[in-house]
C-alpha positions in Angstrom: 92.5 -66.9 -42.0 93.1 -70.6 -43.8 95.9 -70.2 -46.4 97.7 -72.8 -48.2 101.2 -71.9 -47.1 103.1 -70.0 -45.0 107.0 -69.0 -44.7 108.9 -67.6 -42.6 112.3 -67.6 -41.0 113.6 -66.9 -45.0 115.7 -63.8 -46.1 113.2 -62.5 -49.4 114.2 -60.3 -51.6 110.7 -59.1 -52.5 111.8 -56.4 -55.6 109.1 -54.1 -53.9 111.3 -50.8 -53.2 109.2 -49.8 -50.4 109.9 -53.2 -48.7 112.9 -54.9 -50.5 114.0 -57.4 -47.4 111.1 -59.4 -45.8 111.6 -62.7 -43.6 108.0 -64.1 -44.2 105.2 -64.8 -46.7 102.1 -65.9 -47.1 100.2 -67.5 -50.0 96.7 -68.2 -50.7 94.9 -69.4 -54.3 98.3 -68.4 -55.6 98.2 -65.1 -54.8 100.7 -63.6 -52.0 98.5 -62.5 -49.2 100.9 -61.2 -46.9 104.6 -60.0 -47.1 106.4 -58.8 -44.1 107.9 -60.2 -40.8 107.1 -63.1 -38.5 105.1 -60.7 -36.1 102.4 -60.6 -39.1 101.7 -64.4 -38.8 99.8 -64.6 -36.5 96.2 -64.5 -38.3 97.2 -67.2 -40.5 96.8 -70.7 -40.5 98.0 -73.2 -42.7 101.2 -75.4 -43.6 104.2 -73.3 -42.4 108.0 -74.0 -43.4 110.7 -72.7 -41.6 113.0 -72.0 -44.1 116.4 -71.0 -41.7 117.2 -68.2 -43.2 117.5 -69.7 -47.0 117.2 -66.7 -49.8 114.1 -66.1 -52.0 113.6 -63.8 -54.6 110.4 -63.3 -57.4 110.3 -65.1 -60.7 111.8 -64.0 -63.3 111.0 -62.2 -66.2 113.6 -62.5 -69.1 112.2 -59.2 -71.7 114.1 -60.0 -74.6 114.0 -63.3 -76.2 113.5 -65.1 -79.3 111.0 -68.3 -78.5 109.6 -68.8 -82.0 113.0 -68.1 -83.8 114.4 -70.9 -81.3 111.7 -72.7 -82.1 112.4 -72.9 -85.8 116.3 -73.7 -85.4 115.0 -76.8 -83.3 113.0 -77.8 -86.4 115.4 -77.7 -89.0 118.0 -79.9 -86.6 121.4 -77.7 -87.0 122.3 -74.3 -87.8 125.3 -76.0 -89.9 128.8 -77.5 -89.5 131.6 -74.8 -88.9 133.5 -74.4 -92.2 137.8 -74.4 -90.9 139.1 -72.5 -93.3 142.0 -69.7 -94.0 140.5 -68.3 -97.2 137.7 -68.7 -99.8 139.4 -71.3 -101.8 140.0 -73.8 -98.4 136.4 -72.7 -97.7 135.1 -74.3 -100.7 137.4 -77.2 -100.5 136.5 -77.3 -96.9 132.6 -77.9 -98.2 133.3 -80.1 -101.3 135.1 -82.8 -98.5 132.2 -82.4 -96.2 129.6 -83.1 -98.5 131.3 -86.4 -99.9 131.7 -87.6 -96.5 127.9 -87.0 -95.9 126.1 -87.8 -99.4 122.2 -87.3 -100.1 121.5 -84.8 -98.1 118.7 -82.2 -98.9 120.2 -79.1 -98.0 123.7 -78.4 -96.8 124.4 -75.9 -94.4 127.6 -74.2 -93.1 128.6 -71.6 -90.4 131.6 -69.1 -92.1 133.5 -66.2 -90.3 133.7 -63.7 -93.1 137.0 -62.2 -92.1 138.2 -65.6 -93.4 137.2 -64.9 -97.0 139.8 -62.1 -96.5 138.0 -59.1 -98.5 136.5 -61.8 -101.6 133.6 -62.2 -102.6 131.5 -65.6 -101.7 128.9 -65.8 -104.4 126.1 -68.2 -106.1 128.2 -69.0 -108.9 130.9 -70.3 -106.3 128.3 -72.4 -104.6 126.8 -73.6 -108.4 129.9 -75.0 -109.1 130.5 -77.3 -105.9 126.7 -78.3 -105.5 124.7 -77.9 -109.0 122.2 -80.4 -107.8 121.2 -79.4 -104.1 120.8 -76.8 -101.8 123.9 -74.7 -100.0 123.5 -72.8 -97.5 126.0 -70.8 -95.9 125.5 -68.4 -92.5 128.2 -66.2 -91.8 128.9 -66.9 -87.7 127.4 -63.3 -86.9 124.1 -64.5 -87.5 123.2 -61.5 -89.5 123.8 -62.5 -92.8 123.7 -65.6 -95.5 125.2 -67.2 -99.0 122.8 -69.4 -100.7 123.4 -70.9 -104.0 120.8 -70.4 -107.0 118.9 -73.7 -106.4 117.7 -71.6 -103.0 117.2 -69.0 -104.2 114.9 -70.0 -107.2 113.1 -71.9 -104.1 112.1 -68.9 -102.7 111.6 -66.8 -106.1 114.2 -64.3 -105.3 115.6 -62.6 -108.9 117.0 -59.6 -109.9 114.1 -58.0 -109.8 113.4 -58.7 -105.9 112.4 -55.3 -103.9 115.3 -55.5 -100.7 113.1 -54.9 -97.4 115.8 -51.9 -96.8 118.1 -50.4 -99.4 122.1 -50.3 -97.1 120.2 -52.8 -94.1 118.1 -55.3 -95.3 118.9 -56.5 -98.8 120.1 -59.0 -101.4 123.5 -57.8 -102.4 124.0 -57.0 -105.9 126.6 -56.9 -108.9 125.9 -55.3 -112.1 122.2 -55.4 -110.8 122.3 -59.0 -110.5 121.8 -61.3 -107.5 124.2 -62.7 -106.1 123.4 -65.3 -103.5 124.7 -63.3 -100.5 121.9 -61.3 -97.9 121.6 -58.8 -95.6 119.9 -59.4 -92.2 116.8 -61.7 -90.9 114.2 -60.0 -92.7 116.1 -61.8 -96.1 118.0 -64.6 -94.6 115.6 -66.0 -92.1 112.8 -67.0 -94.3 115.4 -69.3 -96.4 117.1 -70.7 -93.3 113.4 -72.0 -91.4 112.0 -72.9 -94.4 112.1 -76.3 -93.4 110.2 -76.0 -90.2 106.9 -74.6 -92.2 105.4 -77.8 -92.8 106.8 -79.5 -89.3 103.7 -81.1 -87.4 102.4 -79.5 -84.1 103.5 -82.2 -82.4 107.1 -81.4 -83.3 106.5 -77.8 -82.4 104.9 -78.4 -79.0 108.3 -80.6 -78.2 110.7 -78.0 -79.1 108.6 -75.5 -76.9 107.7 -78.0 -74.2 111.8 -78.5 -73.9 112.0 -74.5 -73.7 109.5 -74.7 -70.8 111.3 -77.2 -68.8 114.4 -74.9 -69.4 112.4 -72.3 -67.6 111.2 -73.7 -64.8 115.0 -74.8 -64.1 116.2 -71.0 -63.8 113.1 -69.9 -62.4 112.1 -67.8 -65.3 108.1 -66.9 -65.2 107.7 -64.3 -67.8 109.3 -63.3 -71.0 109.5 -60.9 -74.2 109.5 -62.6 -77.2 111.5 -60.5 -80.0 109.5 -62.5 -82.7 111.0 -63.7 -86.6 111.5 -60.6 -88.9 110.9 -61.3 -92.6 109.0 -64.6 -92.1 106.1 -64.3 -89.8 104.0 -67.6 -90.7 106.5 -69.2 -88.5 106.1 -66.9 -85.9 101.9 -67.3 -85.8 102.5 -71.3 -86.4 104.3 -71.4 -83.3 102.1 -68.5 -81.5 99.2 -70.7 -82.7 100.7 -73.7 -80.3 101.5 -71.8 -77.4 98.0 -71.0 -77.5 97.2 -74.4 -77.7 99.1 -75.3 -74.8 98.0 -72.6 -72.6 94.3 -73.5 -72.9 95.1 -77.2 -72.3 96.8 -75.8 -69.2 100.5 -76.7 -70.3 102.0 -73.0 -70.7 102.8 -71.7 -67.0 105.5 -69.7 -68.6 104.2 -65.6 -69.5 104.9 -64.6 -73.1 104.5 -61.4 -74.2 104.6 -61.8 -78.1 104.7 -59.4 -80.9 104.4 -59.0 -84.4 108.2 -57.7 -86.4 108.5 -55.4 -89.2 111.8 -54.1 -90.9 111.4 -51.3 -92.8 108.7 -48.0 -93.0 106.7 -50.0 -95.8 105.5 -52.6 -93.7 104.3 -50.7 -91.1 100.4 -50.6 -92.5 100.4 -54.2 -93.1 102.1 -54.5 -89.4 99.6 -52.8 -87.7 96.8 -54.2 -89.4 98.4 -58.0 -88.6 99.6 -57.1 -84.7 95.7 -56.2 -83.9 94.2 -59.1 -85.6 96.8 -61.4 -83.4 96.1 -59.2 -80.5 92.6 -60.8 -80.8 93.4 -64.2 -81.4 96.0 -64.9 -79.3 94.7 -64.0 -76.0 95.2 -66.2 -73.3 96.2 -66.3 -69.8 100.1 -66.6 -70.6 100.0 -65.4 -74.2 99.3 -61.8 -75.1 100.1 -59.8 -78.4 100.0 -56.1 -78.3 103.8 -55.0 -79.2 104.7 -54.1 -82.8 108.9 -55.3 -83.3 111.4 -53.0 -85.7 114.6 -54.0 -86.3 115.8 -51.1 -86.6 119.2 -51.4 -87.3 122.2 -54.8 -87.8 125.2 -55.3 -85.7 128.8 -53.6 -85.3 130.9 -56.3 -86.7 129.4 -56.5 -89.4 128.8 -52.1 -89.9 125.2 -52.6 -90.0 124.5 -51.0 -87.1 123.8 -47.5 -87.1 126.5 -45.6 -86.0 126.6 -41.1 -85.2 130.1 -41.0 -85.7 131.4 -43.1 -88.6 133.0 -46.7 -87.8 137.0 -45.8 -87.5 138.4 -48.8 -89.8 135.5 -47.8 -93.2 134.7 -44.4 -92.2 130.8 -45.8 -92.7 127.5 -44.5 -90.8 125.4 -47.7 -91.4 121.7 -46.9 -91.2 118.5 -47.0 -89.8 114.8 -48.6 -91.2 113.4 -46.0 -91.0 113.5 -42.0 -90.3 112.1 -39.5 -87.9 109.2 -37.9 -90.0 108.1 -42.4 -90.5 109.4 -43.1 -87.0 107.1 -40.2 -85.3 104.5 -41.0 -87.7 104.5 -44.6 -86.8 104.5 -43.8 -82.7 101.0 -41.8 -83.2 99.1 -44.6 -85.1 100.8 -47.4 -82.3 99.8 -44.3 -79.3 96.0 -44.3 -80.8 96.0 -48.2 -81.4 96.9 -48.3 -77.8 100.1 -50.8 -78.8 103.5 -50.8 -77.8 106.8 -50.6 -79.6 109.8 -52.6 -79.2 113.1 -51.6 -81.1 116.5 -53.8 -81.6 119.1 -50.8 -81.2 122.4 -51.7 -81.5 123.7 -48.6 -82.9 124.1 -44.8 -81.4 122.8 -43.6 -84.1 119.1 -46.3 -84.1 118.5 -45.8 -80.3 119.3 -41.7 -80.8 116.6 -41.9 -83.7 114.1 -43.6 -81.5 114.9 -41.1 -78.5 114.3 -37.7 -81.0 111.2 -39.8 -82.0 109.9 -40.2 -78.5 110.9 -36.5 -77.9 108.7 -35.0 -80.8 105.8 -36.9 -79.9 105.4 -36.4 -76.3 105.8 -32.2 -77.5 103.0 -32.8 -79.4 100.6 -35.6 -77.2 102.0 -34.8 -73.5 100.5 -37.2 -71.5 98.2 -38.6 -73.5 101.1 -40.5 -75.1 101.0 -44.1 -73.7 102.8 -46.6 -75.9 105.7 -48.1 -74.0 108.7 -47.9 -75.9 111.5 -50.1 -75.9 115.6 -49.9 -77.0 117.0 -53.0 -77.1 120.4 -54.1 -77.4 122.7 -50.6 -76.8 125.7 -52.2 -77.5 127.1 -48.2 -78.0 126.3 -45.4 -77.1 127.0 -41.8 -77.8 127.6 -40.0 -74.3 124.9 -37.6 -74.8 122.0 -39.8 -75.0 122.9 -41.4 -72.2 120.7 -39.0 -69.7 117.8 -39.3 -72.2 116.4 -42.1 -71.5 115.0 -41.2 -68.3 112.7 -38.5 -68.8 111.4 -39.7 -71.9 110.2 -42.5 -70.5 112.3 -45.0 -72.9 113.0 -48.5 -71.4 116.7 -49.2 -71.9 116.9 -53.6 -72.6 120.3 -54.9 -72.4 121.5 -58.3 -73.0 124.1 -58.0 -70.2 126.1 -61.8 -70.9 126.7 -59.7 -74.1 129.2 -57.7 -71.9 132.1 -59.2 -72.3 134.4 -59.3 -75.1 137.7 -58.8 -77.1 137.9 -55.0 -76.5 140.6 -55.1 -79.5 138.2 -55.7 -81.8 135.9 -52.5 -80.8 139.1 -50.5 -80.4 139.4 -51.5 -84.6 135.7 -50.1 -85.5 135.6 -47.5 -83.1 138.7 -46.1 -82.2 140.9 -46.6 -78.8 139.0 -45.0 -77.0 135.3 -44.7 -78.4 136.0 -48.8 -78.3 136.9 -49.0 -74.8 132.9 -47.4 -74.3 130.8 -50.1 -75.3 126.9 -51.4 -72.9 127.0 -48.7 -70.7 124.3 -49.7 -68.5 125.1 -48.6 -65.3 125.2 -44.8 -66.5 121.7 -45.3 -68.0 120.5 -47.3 -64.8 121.9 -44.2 -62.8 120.4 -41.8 -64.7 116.8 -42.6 -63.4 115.9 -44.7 -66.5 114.1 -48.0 -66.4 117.0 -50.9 -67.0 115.5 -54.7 -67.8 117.9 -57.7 -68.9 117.4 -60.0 -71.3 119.1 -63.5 -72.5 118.8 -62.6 -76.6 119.4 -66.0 -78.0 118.3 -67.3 -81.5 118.5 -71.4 -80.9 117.5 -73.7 -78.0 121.0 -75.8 -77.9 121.4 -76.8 -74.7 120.2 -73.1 -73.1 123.3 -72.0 -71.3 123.4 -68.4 -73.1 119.2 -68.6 -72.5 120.5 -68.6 -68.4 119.2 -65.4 -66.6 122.3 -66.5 -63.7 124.9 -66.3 -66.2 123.7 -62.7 -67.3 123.7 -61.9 -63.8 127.1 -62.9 -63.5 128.7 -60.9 -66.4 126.6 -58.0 -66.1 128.4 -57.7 -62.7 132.2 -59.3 -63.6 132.3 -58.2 -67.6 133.8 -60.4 -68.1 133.9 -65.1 -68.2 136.3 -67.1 -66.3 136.3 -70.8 -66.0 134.3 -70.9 -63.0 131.3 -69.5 -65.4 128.4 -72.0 -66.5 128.9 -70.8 -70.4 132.3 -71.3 -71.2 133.0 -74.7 -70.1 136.1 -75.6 -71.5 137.1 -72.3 -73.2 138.9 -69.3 -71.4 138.3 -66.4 -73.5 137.1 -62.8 -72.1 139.2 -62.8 -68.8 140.2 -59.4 -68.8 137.2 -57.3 -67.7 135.9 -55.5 -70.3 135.5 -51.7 -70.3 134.5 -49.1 -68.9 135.1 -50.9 -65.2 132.8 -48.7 -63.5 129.5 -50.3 -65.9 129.7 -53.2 -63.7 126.4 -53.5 -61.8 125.6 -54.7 -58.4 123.5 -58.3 -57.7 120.4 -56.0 -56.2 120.4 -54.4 -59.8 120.4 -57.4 -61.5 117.7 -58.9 -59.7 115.3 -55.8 -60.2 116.5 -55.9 -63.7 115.3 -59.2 -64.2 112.0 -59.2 -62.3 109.9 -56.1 -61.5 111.8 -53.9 -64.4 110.9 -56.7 -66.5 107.6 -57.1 -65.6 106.9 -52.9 -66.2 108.3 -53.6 -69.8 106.1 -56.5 -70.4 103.0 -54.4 -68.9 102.2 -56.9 -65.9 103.7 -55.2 -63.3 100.3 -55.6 -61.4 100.4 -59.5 -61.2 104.0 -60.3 -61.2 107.8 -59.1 -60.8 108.1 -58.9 -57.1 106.6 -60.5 -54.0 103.8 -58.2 -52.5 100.0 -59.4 -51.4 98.0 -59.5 -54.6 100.3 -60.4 -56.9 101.0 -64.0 -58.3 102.8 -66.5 -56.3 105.8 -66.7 -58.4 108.8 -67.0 -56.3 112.3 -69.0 -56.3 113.7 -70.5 -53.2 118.3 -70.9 -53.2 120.2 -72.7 -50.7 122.5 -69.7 -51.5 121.9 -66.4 -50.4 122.5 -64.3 -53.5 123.2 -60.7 -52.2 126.6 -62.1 -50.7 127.5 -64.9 -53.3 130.6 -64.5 -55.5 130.2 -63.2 -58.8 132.7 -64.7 -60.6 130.6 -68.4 -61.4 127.8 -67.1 -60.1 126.3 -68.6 -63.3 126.2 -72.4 -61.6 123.3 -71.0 -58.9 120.1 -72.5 -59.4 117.2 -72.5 -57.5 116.4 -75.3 -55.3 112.6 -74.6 -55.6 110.6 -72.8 -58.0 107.0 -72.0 -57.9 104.4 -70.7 -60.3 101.0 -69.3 -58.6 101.9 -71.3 -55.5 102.6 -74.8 -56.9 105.9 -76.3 -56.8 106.8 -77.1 -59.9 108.4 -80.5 -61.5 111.8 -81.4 -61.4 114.0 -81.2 -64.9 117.0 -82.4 -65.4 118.9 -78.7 -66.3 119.7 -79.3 -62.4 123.3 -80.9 -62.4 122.8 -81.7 -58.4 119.4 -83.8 -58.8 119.4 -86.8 -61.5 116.8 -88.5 -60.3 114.7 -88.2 -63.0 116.8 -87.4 -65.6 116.0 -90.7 -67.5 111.8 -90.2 -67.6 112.6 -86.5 -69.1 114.3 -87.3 -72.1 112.1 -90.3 -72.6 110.1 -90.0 -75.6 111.7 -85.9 -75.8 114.1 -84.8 -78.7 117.8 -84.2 -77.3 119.2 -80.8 -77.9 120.8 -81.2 -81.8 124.1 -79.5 -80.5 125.3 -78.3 -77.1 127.4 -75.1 -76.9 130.5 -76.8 -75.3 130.5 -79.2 -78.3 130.5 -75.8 -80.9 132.7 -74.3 -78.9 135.4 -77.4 -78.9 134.6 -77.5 -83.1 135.8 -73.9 -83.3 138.5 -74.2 -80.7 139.9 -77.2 -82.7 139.2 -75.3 -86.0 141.5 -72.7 -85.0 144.0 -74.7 -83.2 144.9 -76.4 -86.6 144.5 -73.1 -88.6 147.4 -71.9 -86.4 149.6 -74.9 -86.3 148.4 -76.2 -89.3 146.6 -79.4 -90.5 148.8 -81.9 -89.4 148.8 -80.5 -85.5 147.2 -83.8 -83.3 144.5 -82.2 -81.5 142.7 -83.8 -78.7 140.0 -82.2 -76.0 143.1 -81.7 -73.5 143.9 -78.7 -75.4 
């Protein structure tokens, strides 16, 4: 038989469990044809590469993402200067000096650690008085939450009278029933802070996701989840609407699985109704539609996330969007609808809920309960979910560069020893359950969080030296980070991230691992994974990466090949921020909040 290419003399890891080691391949209108050892060959003819003995794995498929939220932060140029600060008062000042130094602009926006406002309150009238005339916008650095002052929100028509998406999770805090410029959670913060990329033309739209694209085909990644914009989805469709665009002009070689996000029970009808119109229209060979999105509960740090046992330092339970009787409710319609449901869990108590819910409804449907459900996130939890996952059928999505951290500050909101139990992904992985990683990252930057390699790396270390890609020039999260035994292995990782993933997204029968049939996605190392170190395992790349067959371009996310590094960004917006440079702003921020203000501070330190 003619082929168009032929392998062999490689060590592939193929992610097919019946044959996870092969030393040739064959490929053939980009489809594999044939996957085994050299002593299959010999029908085939066509262009063969000896490859002595170099590694290659499948494509990968990253299952949680956020592509259109990215996107959006591209559009509006910066997520906002970090505010260096000890208290609310050197906060404000902090503002007042930053806006004189940078007159006339149309909205200013800040990043703001709330532990620095030291228990006070941050509110519109604060803002009012340092910026009457403009907008101010202030995120607080968890990402979950926002201060605006009252020219925003008359912008966006938000009174007293405003419904919050979810009372206790999703809401405009209140005094004395008023307003008061702070909010709770993307479903109320998000629409403010992309308001600006609305009216952006498709031209700027198609850059930012073109520059996403190259990012992909750098790292190899073929497929993706993406986790959508809660609270604001005219973005989301605008930026669906290009993708689509792209794909039938034959520029999207990258798989997105999209969805459509709710927050809270009410929305579901309106949901539903929305995900199957876009289920129609956006339709494409690498753009599909078919998963409905629930927040379901915040995050730990800031006790929005829904907790069994109360957080030890408030004695609070968070809470959830939405309860059993709607949750149950709400997996019939999506089971007849034939849709799938994807849930950010950050809580024990959220991805419990969604396990009782999944329970209840296969006691009532059996097997004629189909929707694939998915728990995102499990940043904690309780002990005796931990086996559930498995026979229920619930995918388990972690975000594994998540897993490493200042344990001190879990020990604070859990305990010493419920904090010392936090992402405990091996357990579920052992327990039979299906496992898929994820990158979860809200803004483009310069990608390095987006880097499946680096969540390979701490999903195995838990923990970041200096030798990892992400931290370059910052040394925090050394010390591995509990329990030592959730560690996982590199053949985990890989299956995580390619035919796990691919099961999650529903296209396990075209991609995710190298067998004959399936699509030609495959990366070629100079480094043989399965025996590379782990700790900077984050700086592997591929050499090679192809889509369907094709070798695809060069990009210049490659530190080792600069040949073309000038063409790329010709013509190309450059990232608005990279992470070392945030991370150097903050490092200097609190180098001079612990020295003090006078304290010379150069990048040395």
């Amino acid at each position: 038989m003619k082929v168009d290419k032929i392998i062999k003399n490689a060590k592939i890891f193929t992610s097919n469990k019946d044959n996870i080691l092969a030393s040739a391949l064959v490929v053939k209108d980009g489809k594999f044809v044939y996957v085994g050892d050299e002593n299959g060959l010999s029908e085939y003819e066509g262009e063969t590469t000896d490859l002595n003995g170099k590694f290659i794995m499948p494509g990968i498929i990253d299952s949680h993402v956020h592509v259109t939220m990215g996107a959006g932060y591209e559009l509006v140029g910066t997520m906002g200067t970090i505010i260096q600060c000890d208290s609310k008062q050197s906060a404000l000042d902090f503002i007042v000096d930053d806006m004189k130094k940078n007159p006339g602009q149309d909205r200013y926006c800040y990043i703001l650690d709330k532990k620095h406002l030291k228990g006070m309150d941050l509110t519109k009238e604060d803002l009012d008085a340092i910026c009457p005339d403009g907008e101010l916008q202030i995120q607080e650095a968890q990402m979950h939450s926002i201060w605006v002052n009252s020219n925003i929100l008359k912008k966006h028509n938000i009174t007293d009278e405003t419904k919050d998406p979810i009372p206790g999770l999703s809401f405009y805090v209140r005094k004395d029933g008023h307003v008061t410029g702070e909010m709770s959670e993307g479903a109320t913060e998000l629409p403010i802070i992309l308001d600006r990329a609305m009216n952006k033309e498709d031209s700027e739209i198609d850059a930012a996701i073109q520059r996403w694209i190259d990012f992909c085909i750098s790292v190899g990644v073929t497929g993706v989840f993406d986790a959508g914009i809660p609270g604001y989805p005219e973005f989301h469709e605008h930026v669906y609407s290009r993708l689509k665009s792209l794909d039938e002009q034959g520029k999207l070689p990258i798989y997105v699985d999209g969805c459509y996000v709710i927050s809270a029970a009410w929305e579901v009808e309106e949901g539903i109704k929305e995900l199957k119109r876009m289920q129609k229209e956006y339709n494409t060979e690498h753009l599909k539609v078919h998963t409905l999105k629930l927040f379901m509960d915040g995050t730990l740090k800031l006790h929005s996330g829904a907790m069994v046992t109360p957080y030890a330092d408030t004695g609070e339970l968070g809470c959830t969007a939405m309860n059993l009787e709607e949750l149950v409710a709400l997996l019939k319609v999506l089971n007849e609808e034939g849709l799938d449901f994807h849930t950010h869990c950050v809580g024990e108590a959220s991805s419990r809920l969604v396990l009782d819910a999944v329970e209840q409804v296969r006691k009532e449907l059996g097997d004629d309960f189909h929707v694939r459900v998915v728990s995102a996130h499990l940043q904690i939890q309780d002990t005796a979910d931990l086996n559930r996952f498995a026979p229920l059928g619930v995918i388990a999505n972690f975000t594994p560069w998540w897993h490493c951290d200042d344990v001190n500050v879990y020990k604070r909101l859990f305990g010493e020893e419920r904090g010392k139990l936090l992402y405990r992904c091996k357990s579920v992985w052992d327990s039979g359950a299906l496992v898929t990683w994820s990158s979860d990252n809200i803004v483009f930057a310069d990608f390095s969080s987006w880097n499946p390699f680096l969540g390979m790396e701490v999903g195995m270390t838990r923990f970041v030296s200096e030798k990892s890609k992400l931290m370059e020039g910052g040394d925090r999260y050394k010390d591995i980070f509990p329990p030592l035994e959730e560690r996982m292995g590199i053949e985990e990782m890989i299956l995580g991230y390619t035919i796990n993933g691919a099961i999650q997204l529903g296209i396990e029968n075209k991609k995710g691992s190298i067998e004959a049939g399936k699509d030609a996605d495959y990366l070629v190392f100079d480094t043989d994974l399965l025996t590379a170190e782990h700790d900077g395992f984050s700086n592997i790349l591929p050499a090679e990466v192809y889509y369907a067959g094709q070798k695809m371009h060069y990009n210049p996310f490659n530190p080792e090949d600069k040949s073309k590094e000038d063409s790329y960004f010709k013509g190309r917006p450059a990232p608005y921020f990279s992470m070392e440079e945030m991370w150097m702003e903050f490092m200097e921020a609190m180098w001079k909040e612990f020295y003090g203000e006078a304290a010379e501070w150069d990048d040395s330190h």
